[in-house]
C-alpha positions as CSV (number, residue, x, y, z in Angstrom):
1,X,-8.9,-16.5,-25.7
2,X,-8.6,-17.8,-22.1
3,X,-7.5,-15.3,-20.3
4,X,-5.2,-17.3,-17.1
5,X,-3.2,-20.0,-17.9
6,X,-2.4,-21.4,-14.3
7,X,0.7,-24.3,-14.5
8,X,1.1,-26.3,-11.2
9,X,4.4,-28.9,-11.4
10,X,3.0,-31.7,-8.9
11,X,5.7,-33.8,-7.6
12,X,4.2,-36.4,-4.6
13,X,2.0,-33.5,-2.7
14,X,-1.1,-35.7,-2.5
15,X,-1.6,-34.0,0.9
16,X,-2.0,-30.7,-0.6
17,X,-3.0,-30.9,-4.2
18,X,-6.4,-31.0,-3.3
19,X,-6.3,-28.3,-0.6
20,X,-4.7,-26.3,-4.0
21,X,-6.7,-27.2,-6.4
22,X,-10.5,-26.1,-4.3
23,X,-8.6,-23.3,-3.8
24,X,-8.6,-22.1,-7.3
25,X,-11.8,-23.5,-8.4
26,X,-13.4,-21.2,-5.5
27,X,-11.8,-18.4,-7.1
28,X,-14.2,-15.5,-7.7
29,X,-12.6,-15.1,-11.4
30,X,-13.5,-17.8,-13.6
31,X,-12.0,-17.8,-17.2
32,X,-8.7,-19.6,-16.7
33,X,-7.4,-23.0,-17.4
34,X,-5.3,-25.2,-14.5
35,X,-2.6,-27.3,-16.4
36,X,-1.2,-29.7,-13.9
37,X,2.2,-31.1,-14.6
38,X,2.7,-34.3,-13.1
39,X,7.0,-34.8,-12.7
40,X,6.7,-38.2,-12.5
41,X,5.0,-38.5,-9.0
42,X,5.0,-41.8,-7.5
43,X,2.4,-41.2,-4.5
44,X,-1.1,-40.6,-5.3
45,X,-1.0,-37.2,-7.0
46,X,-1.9,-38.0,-10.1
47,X,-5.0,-40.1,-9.4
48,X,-6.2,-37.2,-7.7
49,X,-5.5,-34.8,-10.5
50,X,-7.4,-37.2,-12.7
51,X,-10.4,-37.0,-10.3
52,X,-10.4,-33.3,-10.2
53,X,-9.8,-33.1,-13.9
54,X,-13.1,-35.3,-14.5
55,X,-14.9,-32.6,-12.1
56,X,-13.7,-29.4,-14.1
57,X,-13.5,-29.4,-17.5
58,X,-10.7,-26.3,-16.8
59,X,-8.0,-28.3,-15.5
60,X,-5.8,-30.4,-17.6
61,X,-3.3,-33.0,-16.2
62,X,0.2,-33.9,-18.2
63,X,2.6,-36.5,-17.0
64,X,6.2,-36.6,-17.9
65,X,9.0,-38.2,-16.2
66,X,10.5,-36.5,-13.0
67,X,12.7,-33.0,-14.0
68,X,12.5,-31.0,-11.8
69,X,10.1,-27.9,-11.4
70,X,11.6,-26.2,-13.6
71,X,11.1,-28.7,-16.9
72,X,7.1,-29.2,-15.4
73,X,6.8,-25.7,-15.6
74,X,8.4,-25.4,-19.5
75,X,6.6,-28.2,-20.4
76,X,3.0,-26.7,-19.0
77,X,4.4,-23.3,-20.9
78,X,4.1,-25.4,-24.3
79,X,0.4,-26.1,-23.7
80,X,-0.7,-22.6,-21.9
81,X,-3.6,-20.7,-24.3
82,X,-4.0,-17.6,-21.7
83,X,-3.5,-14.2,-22.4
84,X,-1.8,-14.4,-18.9
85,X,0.8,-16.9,-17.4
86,X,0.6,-17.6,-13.8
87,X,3.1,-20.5,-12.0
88,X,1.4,-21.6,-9.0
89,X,3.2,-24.4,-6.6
90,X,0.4,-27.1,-6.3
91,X,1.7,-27.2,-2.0
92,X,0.2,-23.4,-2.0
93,X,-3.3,-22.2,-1.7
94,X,-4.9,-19.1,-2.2
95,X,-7.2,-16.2,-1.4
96,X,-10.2,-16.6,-3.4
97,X,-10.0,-12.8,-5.2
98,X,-6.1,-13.6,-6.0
99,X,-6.8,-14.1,-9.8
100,X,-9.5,-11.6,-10.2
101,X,-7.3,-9.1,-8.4
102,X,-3.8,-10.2,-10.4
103,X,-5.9,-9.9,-14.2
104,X,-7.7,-6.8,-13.1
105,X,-4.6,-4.8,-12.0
106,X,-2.4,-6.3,-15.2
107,X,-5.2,-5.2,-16.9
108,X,-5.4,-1.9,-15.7
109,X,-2.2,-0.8,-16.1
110,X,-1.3,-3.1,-19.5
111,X,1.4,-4.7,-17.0
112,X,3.2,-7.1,-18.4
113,X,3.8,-8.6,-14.9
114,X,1.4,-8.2,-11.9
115,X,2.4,-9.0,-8.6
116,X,0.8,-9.1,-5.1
117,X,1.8,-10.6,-2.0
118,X,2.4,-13.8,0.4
119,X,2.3,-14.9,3.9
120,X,3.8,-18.0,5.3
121,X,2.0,-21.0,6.9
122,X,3.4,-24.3,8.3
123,X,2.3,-27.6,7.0
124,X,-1.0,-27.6,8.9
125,X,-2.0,-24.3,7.6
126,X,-1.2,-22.1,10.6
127,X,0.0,-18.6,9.9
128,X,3.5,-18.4,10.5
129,X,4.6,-15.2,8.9
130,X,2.8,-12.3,8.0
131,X,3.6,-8.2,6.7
132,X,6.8,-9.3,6.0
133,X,8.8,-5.8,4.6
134,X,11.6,-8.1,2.9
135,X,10.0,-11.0,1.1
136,X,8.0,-11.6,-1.3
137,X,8.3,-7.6,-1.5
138,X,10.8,-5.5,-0.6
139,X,8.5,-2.8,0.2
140,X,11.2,0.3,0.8
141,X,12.4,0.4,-2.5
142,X,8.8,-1.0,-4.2
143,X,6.6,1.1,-5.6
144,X,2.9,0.2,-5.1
145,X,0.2,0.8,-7.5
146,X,2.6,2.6,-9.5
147,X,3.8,0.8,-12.5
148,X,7.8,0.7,-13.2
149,X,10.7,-1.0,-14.9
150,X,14.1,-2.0,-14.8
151,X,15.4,1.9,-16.0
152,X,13.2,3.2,-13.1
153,X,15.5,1.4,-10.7
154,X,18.8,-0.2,-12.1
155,X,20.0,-0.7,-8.6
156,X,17.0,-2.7,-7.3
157,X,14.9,-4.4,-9.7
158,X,16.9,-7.3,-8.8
159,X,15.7,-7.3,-5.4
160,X,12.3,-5.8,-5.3
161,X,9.6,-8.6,-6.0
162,X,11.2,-11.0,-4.9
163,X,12.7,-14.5,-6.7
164,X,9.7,-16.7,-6.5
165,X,7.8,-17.4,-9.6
166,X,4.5,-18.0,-7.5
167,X,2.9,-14.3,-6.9
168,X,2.8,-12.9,-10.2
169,X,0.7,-13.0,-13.2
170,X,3.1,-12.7,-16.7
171,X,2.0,-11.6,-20.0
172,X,2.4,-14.7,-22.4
173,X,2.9,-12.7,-25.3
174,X,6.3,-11.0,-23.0
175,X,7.5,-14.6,-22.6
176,X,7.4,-15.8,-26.0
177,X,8.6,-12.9,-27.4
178,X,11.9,-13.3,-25.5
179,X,12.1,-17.1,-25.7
180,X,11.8,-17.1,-21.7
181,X,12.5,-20.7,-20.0
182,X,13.4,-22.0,-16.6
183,X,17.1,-23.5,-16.8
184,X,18.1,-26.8,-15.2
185,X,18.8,-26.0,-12.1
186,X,17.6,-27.5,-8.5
187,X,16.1,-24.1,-6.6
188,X,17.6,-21.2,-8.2
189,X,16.0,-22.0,-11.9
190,X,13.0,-19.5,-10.4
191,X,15.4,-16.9,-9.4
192,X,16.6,-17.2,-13.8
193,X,13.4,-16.8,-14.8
194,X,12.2,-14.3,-12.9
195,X,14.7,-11.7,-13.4
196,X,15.2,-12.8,-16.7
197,X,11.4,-11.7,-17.4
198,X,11.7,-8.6,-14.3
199,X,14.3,-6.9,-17.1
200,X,12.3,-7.8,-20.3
201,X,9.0,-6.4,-18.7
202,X,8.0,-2.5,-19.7
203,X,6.2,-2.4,-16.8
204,X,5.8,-4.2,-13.3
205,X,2.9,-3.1,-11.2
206,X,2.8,-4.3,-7.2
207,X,-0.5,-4.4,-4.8
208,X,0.9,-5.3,-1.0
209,X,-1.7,-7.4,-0.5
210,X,-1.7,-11.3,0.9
211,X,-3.7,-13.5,-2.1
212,X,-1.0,-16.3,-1.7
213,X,-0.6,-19.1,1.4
214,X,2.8,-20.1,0.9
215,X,3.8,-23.2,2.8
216,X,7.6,-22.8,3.4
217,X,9.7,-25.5,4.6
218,X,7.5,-28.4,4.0
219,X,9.0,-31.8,4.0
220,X,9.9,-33.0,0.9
221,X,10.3,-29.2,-0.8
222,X,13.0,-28.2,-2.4
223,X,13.8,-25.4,0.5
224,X,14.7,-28.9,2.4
225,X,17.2,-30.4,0.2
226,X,18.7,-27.3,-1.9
227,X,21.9,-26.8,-0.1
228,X,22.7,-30.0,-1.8
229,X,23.0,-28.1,-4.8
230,X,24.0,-24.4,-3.6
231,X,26.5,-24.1,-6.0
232,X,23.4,-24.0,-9.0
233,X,23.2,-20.2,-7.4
234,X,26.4,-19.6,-9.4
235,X,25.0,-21.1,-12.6
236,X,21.9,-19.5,-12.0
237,X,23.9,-16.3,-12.1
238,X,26.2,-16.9,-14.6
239,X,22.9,-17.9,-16.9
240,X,21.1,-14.3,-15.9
241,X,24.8,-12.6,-16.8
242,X,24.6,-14.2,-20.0
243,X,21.0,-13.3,-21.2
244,X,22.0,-9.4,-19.8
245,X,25.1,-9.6,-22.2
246,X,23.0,-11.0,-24.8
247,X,20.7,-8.4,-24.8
248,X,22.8,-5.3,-24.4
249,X,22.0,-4.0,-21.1
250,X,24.9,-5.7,-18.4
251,X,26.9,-3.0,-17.9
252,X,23.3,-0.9,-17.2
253,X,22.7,-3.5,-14.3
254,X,26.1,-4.6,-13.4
255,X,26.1,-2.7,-10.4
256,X,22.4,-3.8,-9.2
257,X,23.3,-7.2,-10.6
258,X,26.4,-8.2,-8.7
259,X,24.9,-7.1,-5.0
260,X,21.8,-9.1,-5.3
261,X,24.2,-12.1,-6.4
262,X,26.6,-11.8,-3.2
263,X,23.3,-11.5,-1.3
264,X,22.3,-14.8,-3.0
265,X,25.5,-16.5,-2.7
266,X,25.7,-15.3,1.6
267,X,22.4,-17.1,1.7
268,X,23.1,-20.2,0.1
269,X,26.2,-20.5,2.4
270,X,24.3,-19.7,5.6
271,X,21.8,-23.0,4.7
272,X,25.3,-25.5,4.2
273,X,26.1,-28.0,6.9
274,X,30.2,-27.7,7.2
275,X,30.2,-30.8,4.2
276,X,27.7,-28.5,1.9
277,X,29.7,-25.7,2.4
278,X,33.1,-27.3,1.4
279,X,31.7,-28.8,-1.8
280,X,30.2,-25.2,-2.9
281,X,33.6,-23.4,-2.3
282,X,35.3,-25.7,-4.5
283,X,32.2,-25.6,-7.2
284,X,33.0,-21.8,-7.2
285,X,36.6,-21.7,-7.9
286,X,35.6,-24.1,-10.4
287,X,32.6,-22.4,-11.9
288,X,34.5,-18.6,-12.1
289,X,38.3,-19.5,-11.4
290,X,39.5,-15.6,-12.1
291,X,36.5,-14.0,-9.9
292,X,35.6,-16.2,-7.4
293,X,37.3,-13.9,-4.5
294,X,35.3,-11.2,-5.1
295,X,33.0,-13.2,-3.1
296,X,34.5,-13.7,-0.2
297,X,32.4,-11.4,2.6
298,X,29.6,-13.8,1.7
299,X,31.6,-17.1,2.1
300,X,31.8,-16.5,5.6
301,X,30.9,-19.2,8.0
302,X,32.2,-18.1,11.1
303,X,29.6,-16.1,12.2
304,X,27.4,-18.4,12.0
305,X,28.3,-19.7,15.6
306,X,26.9,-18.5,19.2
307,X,30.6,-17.8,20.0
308,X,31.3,-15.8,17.2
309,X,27.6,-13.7,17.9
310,X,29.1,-13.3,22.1
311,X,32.2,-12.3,21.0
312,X,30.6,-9.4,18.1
313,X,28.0,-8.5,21.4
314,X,31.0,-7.7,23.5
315,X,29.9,-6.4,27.2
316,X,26.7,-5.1,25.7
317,X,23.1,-6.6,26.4
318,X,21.5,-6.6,23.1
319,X,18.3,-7.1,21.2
320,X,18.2,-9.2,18.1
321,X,16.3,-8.0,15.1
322,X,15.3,-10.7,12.6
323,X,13.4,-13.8,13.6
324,X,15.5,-14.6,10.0
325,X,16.3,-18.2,8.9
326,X,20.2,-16.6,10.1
327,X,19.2,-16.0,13.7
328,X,17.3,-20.0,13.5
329,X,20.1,-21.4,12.3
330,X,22.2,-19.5,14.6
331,X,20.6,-19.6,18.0
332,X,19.2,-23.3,17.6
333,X,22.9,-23.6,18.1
334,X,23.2,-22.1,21.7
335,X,23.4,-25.1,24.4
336,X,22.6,-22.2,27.0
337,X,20.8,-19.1,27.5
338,X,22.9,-15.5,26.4
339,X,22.2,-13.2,29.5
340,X,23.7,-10.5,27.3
341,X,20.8,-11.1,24.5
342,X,17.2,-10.0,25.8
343,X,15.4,-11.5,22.9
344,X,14.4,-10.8,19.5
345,X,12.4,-8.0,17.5
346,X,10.6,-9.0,14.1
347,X,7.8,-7.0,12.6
348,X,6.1,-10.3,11.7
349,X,2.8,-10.5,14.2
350,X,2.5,-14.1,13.7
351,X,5.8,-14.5,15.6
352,X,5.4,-12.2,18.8
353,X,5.3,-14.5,22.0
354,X,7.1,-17.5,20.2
355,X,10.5,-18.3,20.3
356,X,13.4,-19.2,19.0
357,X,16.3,-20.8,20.9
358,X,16.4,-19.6,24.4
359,X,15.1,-16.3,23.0
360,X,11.3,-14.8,22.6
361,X,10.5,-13.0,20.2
362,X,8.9,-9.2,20.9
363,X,7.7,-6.5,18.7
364,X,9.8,-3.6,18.0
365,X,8.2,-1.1,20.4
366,X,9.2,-3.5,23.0
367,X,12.8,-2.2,23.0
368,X,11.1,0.7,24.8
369,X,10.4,-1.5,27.5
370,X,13.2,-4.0,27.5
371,X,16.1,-1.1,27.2
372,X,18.6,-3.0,25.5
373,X,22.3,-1.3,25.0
374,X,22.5,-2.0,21.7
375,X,20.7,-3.9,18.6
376,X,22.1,-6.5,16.5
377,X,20.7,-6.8,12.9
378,X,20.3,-10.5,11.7
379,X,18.0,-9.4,8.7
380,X,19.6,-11.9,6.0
381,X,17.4,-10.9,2.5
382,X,18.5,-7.8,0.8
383,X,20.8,-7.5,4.0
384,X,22.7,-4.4,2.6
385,X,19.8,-2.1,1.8
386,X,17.8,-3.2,4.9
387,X,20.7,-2.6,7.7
388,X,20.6,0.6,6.0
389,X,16.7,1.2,6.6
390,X,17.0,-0.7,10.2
391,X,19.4,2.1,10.9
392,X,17.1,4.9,10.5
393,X,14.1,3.7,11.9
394,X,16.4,3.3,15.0
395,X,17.5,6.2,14.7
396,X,14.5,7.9,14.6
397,X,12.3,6.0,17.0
398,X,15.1,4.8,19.7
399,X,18.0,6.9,19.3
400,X,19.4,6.4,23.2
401,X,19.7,2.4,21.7
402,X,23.4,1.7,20.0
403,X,22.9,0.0,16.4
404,X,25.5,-2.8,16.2
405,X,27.5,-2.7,13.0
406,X,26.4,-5.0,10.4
407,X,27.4,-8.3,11.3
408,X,27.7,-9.8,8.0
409,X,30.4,-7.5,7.1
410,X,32.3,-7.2,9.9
């Protein structure tokens, strides 16, 4: 038996199919197949799969009309002979011991899903993110080299590995045996899957390591045109509800469940233009007509604003932490310079001396230096549990510096 089964959907990325593909042909593990799912491309990705299938008898290229990532990747399940399933986005490329590392560890612990970690890159390949603690992992709440499950942590398996299908290995056998598929849905038919398969798995094992170059925001990704289609979150959601139902074990995860959906919906409604937004409101009255209020801390758009962010700082002169798609979105919005805000903290290395807006972006011990009155936290992923660990560390490390209250929820 083969023991990878790698499925790429390749929708017109002949820039970086090939960059992809030499990738995984330099891996230093060998026994996998590459099928490449062409949705109905119309630049020139599939001459080039065809020349790098007649170079490597491994790869095999299917063509079906355009559906979406989410069909490609059903429709590369239906030909996939590995022992192991692993969804790789044919934009991506990779470290060459990510396979060996990703079989080894499933291996080692009989995992039914192995996972390691990403950084972020731009569209030239420059690092852009790096040791993020949110995303792909959520590293305070992960456990690392230690295998787990949903009953381990009922409250946060929803949130721990992240919602991208891209860095982790699945057992095969696990997805057949519970008839796993990606739904029709533009963006969030990766978040189905993967907590579908997160809550079916007996055990999950993490490494923090970075085997994955993930290139976020490219043009032409779905990241670029999802807010079109925010209100699939709530399908997406409804869909994961169901399977839980159907398999006995919502009211186990309700709790767990329902937070990481109004984290999901709060970030949907942070990427909508004022037209987007209007369009998903209505979609979710329509979608859940007798629940959607519960929702309404996340449908919030006013904050979003460099008046609302003056008026929540007050007569304070603050520090932003979170270089987050929030504080982009946000700041790019300031015509001039804060004087109150004295720039931004983010763990991410890659970031220190850029900026964003008016503002530059500093590591954390350079509150030390700066002496900011207070800190605002514009952390958006998992925004709840990470305010909460935001707090201590500032508590611990710079306790003469006023933590902000959370300013999603105020």
């Amino acid at each position: 038996m083969i023991k990878i089964s790698i499925i790429i959907p390749v929708y017109n990325i002949e820039k970086y199919i090939g960059i992809c593909l030499d990738s995984l042909l330099n891996q230093t593990f060998t026994d996998y197949e590459i099928i490449c799912v062409n949705d109905g491309s119309k630049d020139r990705s599939l001459d080039i799969l065809n020349e790098y299938k007649e170079r490597d008898n491994r790869i095999k290229v299917i063509s079906k009309p355009n559906g979406g990532s989410g069909s490609a990747r059903n429709r590369g399940l239906e030909e996939a002979q590995g022992k192991y399933v692993q969804f790789l986005d044919g934009d991506d490329y990779f470290e060459p011991e990510m396979l060996e590392k990703l079989y080894n560890l499933a291996e080692l612990h009989k995992a039914d899903i192995a996972v390691c970690s990403s950084r972020k890159v731009d569209d030239d390949g420059n690092i852009t993110e790096t040791q993020n603690p949110n995303f792909p992992i959520f590293l305070a709440v992960t456990p690392i080299n230690k295998p787990f499950s949903y009953k381990d942590y009922p409250e946060n398996i929803f949130d721990m590995i992240g919602t991208c299908p891209w860095n982790k290995l699945y057992l095969r056998e696990m997805i057949i045996k519970n008839k796993l598929k990606f739904p029709s849905l533009t963006g969030p038919d990766d978040l189905c899957f993967v907590q579908m398969a997160n809550i079916c798995a007996e055990k999950i094992v993490v490494i923090n390591e970075e085997l994955i170059n993930y290139r976020f925001n490219r043009p032409g990704s779905v990241q670029t045109y999802r807010a079109n289609h925010a209100s699939d979150i709530v399908r997406a959601s409804i869909y994961l509800k169901d399977f839980m139902i159907k398999n006995g074990i919502y009211d186990y995860l309700k709790k767990g469940y329902l937070s990481s959906y109004i984290t999901s919906v709060r970030w949907e409604v942070s990427l909508c233009s004022d037209e987007q937004y209007e369009k998903f409101l209505n979609d979710l009255k329509e979608l859940l007509p007798n629940s959607w209020e519960m929702f309404k801390p996340a449908l919030r758009k006013d904050h979003i604003t460099p008046k609302y962010l003056d008026n929540f700082i007050g007569s304070k002169t603050v520090m932003l932490w979170g270089a987050s798609v929030f504080a982009q979105n946000l700041l790019n919005k300031e015509e001039e310079k804060n004087d109150k805000i004295l720039g931004i903290v983010d763990k991410n290395e890659a970031s220190w001396g850029k900026s964003i807006g008016h503002y530059k972006i500093y590591p954390p011990n350079s509150i030390k230096e700066l002496k900011p009155d207070g800190i605002v936290v514009m952390v958006l992923s998992n925004h709840e549990k990470a305010y909460s660990i935001i707090k201590d560390e500032i508590e611990k490390n710079y306790s003469d510096v006023e933590l902000l209250p959370d300013i999603f929820n105020e």
